[in-house]
C-alpha positions in Angstrom: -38.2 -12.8 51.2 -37.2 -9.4 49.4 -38.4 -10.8 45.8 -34.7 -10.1 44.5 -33.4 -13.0 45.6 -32.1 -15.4 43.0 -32.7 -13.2 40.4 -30.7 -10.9 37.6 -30.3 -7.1 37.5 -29.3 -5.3 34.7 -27.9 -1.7 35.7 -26.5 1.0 33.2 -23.6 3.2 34.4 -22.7 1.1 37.2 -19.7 2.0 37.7 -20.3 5.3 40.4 -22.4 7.0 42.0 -26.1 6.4 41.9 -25.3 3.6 39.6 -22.7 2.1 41.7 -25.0 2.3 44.9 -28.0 1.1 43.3 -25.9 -1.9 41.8 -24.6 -2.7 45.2 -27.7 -2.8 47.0 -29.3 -5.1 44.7 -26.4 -7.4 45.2 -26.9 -7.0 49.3 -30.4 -8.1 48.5 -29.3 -11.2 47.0 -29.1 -10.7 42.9 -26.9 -11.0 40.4 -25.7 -8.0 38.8 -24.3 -6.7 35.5 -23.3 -3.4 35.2 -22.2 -1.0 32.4 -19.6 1.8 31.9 -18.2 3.8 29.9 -14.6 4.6 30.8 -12.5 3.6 34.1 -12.5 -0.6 34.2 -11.0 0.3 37.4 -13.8 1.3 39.1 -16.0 -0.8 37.3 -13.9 -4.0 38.6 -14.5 -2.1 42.1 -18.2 -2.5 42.2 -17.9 -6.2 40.8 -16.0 -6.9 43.8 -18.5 -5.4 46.1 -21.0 -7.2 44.3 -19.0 -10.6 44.8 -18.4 -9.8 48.5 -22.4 -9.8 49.0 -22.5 -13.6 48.0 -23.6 -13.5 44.3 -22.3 -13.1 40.7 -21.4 -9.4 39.1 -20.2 -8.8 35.7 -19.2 -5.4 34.0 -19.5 -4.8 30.5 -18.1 -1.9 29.1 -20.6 0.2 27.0 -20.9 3.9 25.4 -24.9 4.2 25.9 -24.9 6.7 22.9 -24.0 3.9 20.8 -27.5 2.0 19.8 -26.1 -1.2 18.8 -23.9 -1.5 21.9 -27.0 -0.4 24.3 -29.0 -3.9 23.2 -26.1 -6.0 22.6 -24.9 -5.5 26.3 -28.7 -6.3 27.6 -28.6 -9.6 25.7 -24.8 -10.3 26.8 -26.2 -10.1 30.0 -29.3 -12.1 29.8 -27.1 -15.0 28.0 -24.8 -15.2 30.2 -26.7 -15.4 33.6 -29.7 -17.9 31.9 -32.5 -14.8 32.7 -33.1 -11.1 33.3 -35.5 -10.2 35.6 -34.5 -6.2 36.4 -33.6 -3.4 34.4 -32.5 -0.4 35.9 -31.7 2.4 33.0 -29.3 4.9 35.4 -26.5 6.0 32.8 -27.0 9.7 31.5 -25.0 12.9 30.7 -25.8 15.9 32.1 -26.0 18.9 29.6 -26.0 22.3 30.9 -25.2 25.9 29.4 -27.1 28.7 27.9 -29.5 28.0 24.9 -26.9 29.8 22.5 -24.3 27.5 23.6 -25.7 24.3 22.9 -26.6 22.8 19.5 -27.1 19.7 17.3 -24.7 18.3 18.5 -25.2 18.9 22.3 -29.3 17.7 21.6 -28.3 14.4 19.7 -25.9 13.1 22.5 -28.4 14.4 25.3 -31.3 12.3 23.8 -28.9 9.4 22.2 -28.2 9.0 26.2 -30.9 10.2 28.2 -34.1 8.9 26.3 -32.5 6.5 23.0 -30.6 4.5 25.7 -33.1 3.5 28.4 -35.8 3.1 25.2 -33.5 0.3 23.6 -32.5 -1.1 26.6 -36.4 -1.4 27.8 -37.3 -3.0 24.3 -34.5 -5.7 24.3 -34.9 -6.1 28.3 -38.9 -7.0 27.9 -38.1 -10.1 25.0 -35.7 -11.6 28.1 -38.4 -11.0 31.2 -40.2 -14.1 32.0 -41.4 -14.2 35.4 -42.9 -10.4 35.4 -40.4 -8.0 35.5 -39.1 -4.6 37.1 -37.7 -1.4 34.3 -36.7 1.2 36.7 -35.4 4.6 35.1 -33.5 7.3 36.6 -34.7 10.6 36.2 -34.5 13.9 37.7 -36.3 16.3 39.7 -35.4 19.1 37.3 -37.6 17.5 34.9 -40.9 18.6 37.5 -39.2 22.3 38.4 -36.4 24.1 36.5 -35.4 26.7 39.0 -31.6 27.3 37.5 -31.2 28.9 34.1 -29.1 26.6 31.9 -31.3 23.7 32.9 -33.6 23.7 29.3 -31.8 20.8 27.6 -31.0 18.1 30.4 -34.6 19.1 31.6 -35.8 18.5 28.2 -33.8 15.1 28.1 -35.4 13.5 31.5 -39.1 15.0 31.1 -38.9 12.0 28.0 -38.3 9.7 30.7 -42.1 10.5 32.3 -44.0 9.6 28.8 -42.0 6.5 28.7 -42.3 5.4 31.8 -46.0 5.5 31.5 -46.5 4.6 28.0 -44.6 1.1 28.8 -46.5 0.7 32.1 -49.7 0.6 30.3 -48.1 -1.5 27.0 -46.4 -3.6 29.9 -48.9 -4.6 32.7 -50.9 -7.2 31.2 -47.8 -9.0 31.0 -46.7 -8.3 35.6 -44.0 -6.5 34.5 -43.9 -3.1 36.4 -42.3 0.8 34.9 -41.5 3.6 37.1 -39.1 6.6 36.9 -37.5 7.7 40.2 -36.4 11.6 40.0 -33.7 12.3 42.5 -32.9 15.7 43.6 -29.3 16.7 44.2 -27.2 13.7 45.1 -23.4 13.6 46.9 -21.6 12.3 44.4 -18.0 13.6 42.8 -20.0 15.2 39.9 -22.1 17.1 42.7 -20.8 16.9 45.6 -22.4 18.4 48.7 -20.0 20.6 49.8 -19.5 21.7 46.2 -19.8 25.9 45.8 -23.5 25.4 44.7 -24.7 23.3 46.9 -25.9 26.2 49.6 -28.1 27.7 47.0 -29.3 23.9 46.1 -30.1 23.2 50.0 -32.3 26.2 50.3 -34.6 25.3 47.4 -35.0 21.7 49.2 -37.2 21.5 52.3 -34.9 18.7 54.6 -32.2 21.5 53.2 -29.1 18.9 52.9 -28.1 16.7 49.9 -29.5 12.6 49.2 -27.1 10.2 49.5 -26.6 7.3 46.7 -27.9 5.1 49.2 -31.4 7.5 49.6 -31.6 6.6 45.7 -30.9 3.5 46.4 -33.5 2.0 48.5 -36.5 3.4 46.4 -34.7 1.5 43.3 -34.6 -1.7 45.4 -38.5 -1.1 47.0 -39.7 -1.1 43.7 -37.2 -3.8 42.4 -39.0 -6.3 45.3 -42.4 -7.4 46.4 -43.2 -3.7 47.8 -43.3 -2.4 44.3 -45.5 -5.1 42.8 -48.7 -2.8 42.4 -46.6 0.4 41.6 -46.7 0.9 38.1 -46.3 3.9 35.9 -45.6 6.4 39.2 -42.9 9.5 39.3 -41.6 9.4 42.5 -39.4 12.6 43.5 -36.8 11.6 46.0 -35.3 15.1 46.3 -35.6 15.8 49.9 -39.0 18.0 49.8 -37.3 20.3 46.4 -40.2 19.8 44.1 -43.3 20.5 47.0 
């Protein structure tokens, strides 16, 4: 026994990459799991079915996580329908990069509307549904410990949030067996960075294994912490980023 089985997942931005893989494996593992995107029902119906093929239920709900309302209605949707909620996994972001001078109000209020509102509001109305303990697992990134590329100041800015939450809640959240932690991949194959991409030399040679992670590298750690080996982690960063932040 895993300590997933039987129960209900709740992962934003579903729909590819991380998300997709994350969804996917907690589905392997034997739990139901509702996902949210943004834009292509396509590939959102894609992961359902992959979901469906491991032997339990999957359900994707379309949501824009800048939207407030839509963040917390989609969490109880999911809870509703599926009698109980048992994981949270906040994965949806946007990644803002560019020169200081570049980037203004605008750029800020949809970076933290995504990267820190989202996973708050989804944490808050996730906690009134967990009975039986409970897992929030946020997706962070490794840029948030070392900034080694210029252009990095607001998406850094964005996921760094992610740390004081994860340990604020962890603390709030304990006394109640529910269990916080932020996982902060490194650079990860996926179409928006993939690892043949015409950065991805200079990337490798910052990390010590020097080669991208794989969704499914991301993945596992989600799902260790998810089941009985993360019951007495709480409030922990861990950096899955192939040795980039030693």
């Amino acid at each position: 026994m895993n300590g997933i089985e039987g129960r209900t997942a709740f992962v934003t931005g579903g729909s590819r990459g991380i998300g997709a893989a994350v969804a996917v494996r907690l589905a392997e593992c034997g739990a139901d799991v509702v996902l949210t995107y943004r834009s292509s029902e396509e590939r959102a119906a894609e992961v359902v079915g992959r979901i469906e093929r491991a032997g339990v239920a999957g359900l994707a709900i379309r949501v824009d996580s800048a939207d407030p309302v839509a963040v917390t209605a989609a969490v109880d949707e999911a809870a509703g329908r599926f009698g109980r909620l048992d994981i949270l996994v906040n994965n949806a972001g946007v990644f803002p990069v560019g020169p200081i001078e570049d980037l203004g109000e605008e750029e800020f209020n949809h970076a933290v509307a995504v990267n820190v509102r989202a996973p708050f509001l989804a944490s808050r109305a996730a906690v009134r549904h967990f009975t039986d303990g409970g897992r929030i697992i946020s997706i962070g990134s490794n840029v948030a410990g070392r900034t080694v590329f210029p252009g990095f100041t607001l998406y850094g800015l964005s996921k760094s949030a992610l740390v004081g939450m994860t340990k604020g809640l962890a603390r709030e959240l304990g006394p109640r067996g529910i269990t916080v932690n932020l996982v902060q991949p490194g650079a990860t194959d996926t179409e928006a960075n993939p690892a043949d991409g015409p950065n991805a030399a200079g990337i490798n040679a910052f990390t010590a294994l020097g080669r991208f992670a794989d969704a499914s590298d991301i993945a596992a750690t989600v799902v260790h912490l998810a089941g009985v080996g993360g019951r007495y982690i709480t409030g922990a960063t861990l950096d899955v980023d192939g040795g980039f932040n030693t």
